[in-house]
C-alpha positions as CSV (number, residue, x, y, z in Angstrom):
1,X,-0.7,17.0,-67.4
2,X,-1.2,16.8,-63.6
3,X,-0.1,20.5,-62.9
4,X,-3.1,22.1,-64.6
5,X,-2.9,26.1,-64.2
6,X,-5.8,28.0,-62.4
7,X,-7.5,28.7,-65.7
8,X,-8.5,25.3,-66.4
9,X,-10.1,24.9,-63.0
10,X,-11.7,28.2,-62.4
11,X,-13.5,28.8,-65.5
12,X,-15.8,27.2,-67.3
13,X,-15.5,29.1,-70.3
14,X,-11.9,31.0,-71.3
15,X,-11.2,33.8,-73.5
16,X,-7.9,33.7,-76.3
17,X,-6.2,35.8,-73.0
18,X,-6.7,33.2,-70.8
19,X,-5.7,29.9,-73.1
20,X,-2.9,32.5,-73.6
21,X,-1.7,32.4,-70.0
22,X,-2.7,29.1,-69.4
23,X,-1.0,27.3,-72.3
24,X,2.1,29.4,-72.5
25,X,1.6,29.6,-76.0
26,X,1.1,32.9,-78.6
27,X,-2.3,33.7,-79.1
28,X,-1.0,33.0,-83.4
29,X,-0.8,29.6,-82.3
30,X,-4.3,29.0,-80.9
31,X,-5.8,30.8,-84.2
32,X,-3.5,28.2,-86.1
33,X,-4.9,25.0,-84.1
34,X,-8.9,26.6,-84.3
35,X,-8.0,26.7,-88.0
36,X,-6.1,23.9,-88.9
37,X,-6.6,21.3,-86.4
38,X,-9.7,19.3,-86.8
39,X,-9.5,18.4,-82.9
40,X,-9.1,21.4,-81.2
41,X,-12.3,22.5,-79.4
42,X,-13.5,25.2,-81.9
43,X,-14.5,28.3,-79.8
44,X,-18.6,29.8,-79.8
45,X,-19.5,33.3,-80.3
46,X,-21.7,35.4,-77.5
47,X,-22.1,38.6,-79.1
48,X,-18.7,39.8,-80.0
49,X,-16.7,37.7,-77.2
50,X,-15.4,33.9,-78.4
51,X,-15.5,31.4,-75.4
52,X,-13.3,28.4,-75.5
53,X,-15.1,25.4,-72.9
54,X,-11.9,25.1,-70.8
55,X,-12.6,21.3,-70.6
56,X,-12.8,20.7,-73.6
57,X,-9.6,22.1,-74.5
58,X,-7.7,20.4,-71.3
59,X,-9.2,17.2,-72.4
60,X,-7.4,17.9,-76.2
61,X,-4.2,18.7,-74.0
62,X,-4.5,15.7,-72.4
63,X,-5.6,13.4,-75.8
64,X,-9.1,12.8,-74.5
65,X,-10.9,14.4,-77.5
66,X,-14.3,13.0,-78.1
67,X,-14.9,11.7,-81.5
């Protein structure tokens, strides 16, 4: 994808709001991919926030995922 939104430049870390906005996808979807796709970047916990890396999940976008 070579028109990235903001979100994927800007941030190094995103919330579920922001892969929301940037993927133009319901945030049901992104729990289905954390759960049932093995390559999605799985999110971390800080405190009670969950971070995506932003990266990470362009590069799955784009089919760069690291084996």
């Amino acid at each position: 994808m070579t028109n990235q939104t903001p979100a994927f430049h800007t941030k190094k870390y995103g919330r579920y709001a922001d892969l929301v906005e940037a993927l133009q996808v319901s945030r049901q979807t992104i729990y289905r991919w954390v759960r049932n796709d093995p390559t999605f970047p799985q999110p971390v916990k800080r405190g009670n926030t969950v971070l995506f890396d932003m990266a990470a999940v362009e590069a799955w976008l784009t089919g760069e995922v690291a084996q």
